[in-house]
TIZA-730398 format. One record per residue: residue in three letters; x, y, z of N, C-alpha, C in turn. Coordinates in steps of 0.001 Angstrom, whole numbers, plus 500000, padded with zeros to 6 digits. Example, Ala and Ser with C-alpha at 12.3 -4.5 7.8 and 13.67 -1.06 7.14 Angstrom:
% residues 2
ALA513190494310507800512300495500507800513200496700507800SER512850497750507080513670498940507140512900500030507870
END
This chain:
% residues 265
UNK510365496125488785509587495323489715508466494626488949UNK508646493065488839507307492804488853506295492078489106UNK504845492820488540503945492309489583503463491181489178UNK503593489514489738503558488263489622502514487282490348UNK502550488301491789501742487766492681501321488825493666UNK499839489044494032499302489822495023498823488447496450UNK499208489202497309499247488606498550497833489359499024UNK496720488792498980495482489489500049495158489365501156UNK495006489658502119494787489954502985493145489942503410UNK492564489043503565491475488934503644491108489266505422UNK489984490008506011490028490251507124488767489401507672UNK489037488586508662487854487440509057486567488415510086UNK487070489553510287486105490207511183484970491218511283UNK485415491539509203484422492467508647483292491810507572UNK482867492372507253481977492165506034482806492411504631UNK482562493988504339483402494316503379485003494031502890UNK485212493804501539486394493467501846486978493942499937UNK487166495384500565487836496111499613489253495834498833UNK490249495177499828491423494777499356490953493980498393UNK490385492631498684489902491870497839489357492846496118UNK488368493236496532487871493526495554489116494492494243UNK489423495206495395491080496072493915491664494975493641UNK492053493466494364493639492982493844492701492028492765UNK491222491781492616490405491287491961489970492040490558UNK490460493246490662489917494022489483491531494500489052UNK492550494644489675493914494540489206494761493149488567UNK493878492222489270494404490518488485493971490767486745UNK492732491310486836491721491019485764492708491455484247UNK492819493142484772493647493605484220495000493649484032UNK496023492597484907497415492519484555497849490949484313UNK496517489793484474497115488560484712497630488086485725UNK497702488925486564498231488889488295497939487525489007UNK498333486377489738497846485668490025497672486053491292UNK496301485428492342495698485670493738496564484872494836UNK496978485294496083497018484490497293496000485200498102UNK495182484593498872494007485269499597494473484656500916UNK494531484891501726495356484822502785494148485138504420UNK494497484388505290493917484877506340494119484280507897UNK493997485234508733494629484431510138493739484566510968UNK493292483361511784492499483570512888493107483288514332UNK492976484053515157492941483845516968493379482518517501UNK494532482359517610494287480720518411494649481022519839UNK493974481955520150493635482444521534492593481682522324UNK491637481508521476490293480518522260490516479075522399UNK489299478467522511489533477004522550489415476318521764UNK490049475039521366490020474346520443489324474322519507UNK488002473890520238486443473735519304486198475094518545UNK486751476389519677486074477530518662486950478053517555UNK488264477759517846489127478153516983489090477624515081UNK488678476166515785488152475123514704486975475726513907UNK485871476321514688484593476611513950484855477815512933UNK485438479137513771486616479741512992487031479963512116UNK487634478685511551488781478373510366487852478241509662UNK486522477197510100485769476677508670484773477762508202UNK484771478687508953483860479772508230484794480300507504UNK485532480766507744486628481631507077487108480684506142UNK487277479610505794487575478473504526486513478659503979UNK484887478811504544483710478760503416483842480649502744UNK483967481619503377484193482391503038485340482573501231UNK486294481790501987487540482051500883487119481308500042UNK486683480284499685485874479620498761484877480681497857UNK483931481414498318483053482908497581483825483366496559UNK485016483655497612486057484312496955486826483674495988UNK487218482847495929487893481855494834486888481465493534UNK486059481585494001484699481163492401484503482059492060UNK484375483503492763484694485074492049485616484379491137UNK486881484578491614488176484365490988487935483739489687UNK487749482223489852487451481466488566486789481901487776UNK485461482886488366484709483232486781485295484456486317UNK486030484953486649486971485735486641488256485627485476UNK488245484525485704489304484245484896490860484594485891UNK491198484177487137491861484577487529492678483515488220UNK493628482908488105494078482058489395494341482710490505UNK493362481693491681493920482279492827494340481203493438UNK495035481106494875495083480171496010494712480208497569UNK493620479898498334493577480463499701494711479716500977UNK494699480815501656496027480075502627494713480435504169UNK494605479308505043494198480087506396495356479544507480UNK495700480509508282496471480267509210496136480764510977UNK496339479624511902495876480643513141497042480967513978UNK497166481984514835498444482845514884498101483938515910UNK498721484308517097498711485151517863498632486562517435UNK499412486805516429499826488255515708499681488394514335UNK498482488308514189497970488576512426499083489045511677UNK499191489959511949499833491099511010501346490684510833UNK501712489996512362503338489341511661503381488039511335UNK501990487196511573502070485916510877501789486169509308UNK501346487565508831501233487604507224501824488389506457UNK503229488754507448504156489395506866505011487618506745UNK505032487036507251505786485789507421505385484919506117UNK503985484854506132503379484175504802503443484858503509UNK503914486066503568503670486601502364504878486424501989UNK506373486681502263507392486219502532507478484688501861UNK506850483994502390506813482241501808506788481927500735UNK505467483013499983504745482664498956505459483620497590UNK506327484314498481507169484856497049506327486260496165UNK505919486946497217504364488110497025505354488851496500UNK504781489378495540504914490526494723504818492033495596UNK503265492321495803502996492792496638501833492430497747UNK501343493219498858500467492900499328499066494176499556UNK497814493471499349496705494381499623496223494125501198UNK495556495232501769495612495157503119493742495971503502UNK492777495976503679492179497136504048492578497560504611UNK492082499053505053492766499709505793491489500827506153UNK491308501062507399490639502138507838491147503233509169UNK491024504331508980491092505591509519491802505257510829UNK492720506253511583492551506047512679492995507526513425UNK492640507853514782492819508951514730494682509079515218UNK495240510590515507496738510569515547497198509813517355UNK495803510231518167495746509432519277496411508177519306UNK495209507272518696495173505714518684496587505160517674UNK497083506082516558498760505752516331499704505976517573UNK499234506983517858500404506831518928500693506263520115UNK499374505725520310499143504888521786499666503545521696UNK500000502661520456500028501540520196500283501043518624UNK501033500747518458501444500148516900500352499613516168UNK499871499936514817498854499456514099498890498099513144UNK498294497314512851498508496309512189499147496913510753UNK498857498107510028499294498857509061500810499326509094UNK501244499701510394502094499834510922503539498457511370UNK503237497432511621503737496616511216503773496022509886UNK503376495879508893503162495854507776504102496955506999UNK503925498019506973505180499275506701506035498662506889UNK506477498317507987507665498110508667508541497028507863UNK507902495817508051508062494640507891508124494181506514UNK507236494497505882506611493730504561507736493451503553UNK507929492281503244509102491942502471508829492682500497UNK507601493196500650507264493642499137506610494862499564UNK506346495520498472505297497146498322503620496784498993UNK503230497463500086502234497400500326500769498131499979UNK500265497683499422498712498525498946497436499079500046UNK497341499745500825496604499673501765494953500228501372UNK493947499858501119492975500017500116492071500461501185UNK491450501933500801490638502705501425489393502013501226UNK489102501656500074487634501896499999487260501042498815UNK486281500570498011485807499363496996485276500439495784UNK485700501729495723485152502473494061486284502216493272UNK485886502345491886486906502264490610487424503710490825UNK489069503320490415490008504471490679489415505538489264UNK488541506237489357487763506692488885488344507855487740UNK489624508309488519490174509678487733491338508922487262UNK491855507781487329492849507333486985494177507959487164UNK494335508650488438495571509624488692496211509209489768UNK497374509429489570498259508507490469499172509883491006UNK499471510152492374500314511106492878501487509963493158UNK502649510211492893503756509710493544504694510942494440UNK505348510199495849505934510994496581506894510670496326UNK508097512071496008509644511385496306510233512295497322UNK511760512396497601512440513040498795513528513335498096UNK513197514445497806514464515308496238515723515861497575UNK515429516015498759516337516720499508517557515819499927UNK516912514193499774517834514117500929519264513079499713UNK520292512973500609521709512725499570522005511444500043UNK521658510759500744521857509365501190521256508269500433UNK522075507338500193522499506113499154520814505571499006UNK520455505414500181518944504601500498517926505319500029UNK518102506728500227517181507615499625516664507608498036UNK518166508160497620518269507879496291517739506740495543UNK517999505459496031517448503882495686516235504517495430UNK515629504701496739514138504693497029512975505364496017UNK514147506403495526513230507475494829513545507296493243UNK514075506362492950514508505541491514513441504516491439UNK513288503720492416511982502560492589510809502734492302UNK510582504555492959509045505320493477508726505354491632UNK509895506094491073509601506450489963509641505415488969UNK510254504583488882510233503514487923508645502487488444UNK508461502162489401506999501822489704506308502490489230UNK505982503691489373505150504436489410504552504736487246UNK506118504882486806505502505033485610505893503712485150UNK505859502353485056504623500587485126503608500596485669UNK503405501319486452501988500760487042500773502018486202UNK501496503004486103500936504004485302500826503099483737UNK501748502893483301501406502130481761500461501144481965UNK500475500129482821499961498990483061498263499280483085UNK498206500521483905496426500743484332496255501921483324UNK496535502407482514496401503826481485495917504994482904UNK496948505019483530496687506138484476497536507111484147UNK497430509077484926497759509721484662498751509855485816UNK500213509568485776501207510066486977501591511634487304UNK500940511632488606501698513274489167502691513088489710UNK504047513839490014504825513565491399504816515060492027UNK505172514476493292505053515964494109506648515401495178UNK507029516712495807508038516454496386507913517676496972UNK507986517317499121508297518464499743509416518761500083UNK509549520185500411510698520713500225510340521558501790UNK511761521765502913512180522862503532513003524325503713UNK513992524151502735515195524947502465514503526138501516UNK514211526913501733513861527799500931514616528392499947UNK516182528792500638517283528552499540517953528006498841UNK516956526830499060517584525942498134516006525124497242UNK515495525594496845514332524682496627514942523788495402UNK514284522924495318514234521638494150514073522606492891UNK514526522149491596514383522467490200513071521601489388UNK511592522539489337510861521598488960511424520884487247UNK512209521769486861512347521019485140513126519988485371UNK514244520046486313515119518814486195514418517594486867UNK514003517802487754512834516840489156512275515934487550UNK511246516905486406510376516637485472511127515674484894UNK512666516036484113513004515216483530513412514044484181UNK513798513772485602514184512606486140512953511568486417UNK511823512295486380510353511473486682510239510996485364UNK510535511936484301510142511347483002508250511835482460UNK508292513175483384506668513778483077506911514849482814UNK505683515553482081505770516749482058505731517510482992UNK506374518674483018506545519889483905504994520050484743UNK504191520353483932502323520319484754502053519831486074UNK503027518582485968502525517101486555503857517273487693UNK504640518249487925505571517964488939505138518815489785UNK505124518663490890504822519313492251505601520066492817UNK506469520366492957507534521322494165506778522582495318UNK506667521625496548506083522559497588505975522421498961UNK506675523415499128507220523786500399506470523060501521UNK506742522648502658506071522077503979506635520796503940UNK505867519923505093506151519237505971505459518001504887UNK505643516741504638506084515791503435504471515141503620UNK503482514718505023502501514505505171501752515318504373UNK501562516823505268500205517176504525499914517622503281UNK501602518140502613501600518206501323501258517313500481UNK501311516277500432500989515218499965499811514810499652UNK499089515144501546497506514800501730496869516111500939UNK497397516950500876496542518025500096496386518079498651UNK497486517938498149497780517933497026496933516640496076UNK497121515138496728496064514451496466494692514784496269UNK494473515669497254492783515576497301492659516623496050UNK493562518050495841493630519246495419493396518149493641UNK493733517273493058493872516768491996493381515597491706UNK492467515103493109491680514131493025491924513028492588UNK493263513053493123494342511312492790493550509810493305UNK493116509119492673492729507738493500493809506693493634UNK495128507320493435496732506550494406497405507516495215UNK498175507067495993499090507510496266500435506556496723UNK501438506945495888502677505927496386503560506642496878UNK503678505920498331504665506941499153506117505709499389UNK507441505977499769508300505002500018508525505367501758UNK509251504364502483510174504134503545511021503331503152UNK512121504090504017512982503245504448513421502413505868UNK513343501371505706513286500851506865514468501229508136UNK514215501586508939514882502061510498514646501689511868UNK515059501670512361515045501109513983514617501970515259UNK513994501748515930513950502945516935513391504053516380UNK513760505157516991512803506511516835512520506692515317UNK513819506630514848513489507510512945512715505951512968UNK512934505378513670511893504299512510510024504701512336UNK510320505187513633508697505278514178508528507044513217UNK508836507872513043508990509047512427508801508309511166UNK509286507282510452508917507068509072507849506389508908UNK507508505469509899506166505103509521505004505971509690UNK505337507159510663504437508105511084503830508897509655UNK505089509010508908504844509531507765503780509393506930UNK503993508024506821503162507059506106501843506874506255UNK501751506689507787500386506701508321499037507658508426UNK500277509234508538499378510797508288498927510300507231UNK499729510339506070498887510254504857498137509572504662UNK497912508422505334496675507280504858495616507622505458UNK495638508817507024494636508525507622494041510110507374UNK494557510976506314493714512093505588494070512311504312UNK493605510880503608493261511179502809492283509890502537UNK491517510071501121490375509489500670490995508259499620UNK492414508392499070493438507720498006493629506000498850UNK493709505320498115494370504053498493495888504724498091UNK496613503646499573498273504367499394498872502953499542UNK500249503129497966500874501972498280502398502578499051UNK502560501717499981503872502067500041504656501236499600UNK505999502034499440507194501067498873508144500813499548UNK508700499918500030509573500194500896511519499191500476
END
């Protein structure tokens, strides 16, 4: 996979804007070129929709002279659009994104389940690997947890967990980070082989995980337990219930833990 173009996700309704700032300190360091991206409401009226755009154009402008002194090419896109989140799965799509950065903040298991999240379409949808960025500190420990799914025997799986790992150790070379993988397991009689798991990741034994439970909180624990500032988890895309069960997956983990999580999908 590679990374050619970051799709940002700029959010017109906050201040902070953390995505920005990682795919700004990840350009620096890979040559990455910028799309800064953003959608406003064309819910209101004309005039306000208009006023709108031009803040959010003076905004992306800040952002683009970052860029330049930066040394970075970027490009801003603004678009207005009923459904953010699927008008910039649509644009990112256009522009040929590598991947995409997203902020992303907390939510409780309530408010997932009451209603689909903009994060949540994005999982779903996203034609590339999504970055969902907690927070604006330098990935400080330089440790990267990757998740795989050693149990399961299906064609898609397998793909998935060839991708996790081949990403995982590029993006590990690329940033001089340290890769963990972890992988949960149910079968007690049957658990995973951490040496063989080791040699298929291509890490040392230390660095492989094998542990028992449910694929969320192992994950979320184990991150915090090693003070990972990634986490790359995969889906596979599905319809209906397992679909909603896989993004659920996805979502536990983002919303306990402290890690920016990319998913892969």
């Amino acid at each position: 996979m590679v990374l050619n173009k970051i799709f940002v996700i700029i959010d017109p309704t906050v201040e902070a804007q953390p995505a920005f700032e990682r795919a700004l300190q990840s350009a620096r360091m890979t040559g990455t070129r910028l799309h800064l991206y953003a959608c406003v409401s064309d819910m209101g009226a004309g005039d306000v929709v208009a006023t709108e755009v031009k803040a959010i154009g003076k905004r992306l402008d800040l952002f683009l002279q970052r860029c330049q002194d930066a040394g970075v090419e970027a490009v801003p896109e603004v678009e207005c659009g009923g459904d953010w989140s699927q008008s910039a799965v649509r644009a990112a799509a256009r522009c040929s994104a590598s991947m995409i950065f997203k902020n992303s903040f907390e939510h409780s298991d309530v408010q997932r389940e009451l209603r689909p999240t903009s994060d949540f379409t994005l999982l779903r949808f996203s034609p590339c690997p999504v970055l969902l960025v907690k927070n604006i500190r330098d990935w400080q420990h330089r440790r990267v947890l990757a998740a795989i799914n050693s149990e399961s025997t299906d064609a898609a799986h397998i793909k998935l967990n060839h991708l996790i790992i081949s990403f995982t150790q590029n993006l590990t070379e690329a940033y001089g980070s340290d890769a963990h993988f972890v992988t949960a397991y149910h079968d007690s009689n049957h658990p995973p082989d951490p040496e063989q798991l080791a040699g298929t990741c291509g890490a040392p034994p230390e660095h492989v995980h094998v542990v028992k439970g449910a694929p969320a909180p192992v994950i979320s624990e184990l991150a915090d337990s090693i003070k990972a500032d990634l986490i790359i988890i995969g889906t596979v895309g599905r319809d209906g219930i397992k679909g909603r069960v896989v993004g659920n997956t996805a979502e536990k983990v983002l919303d306990h833990t402290g890690a920016d999580v990319l998913v892969i999908n």
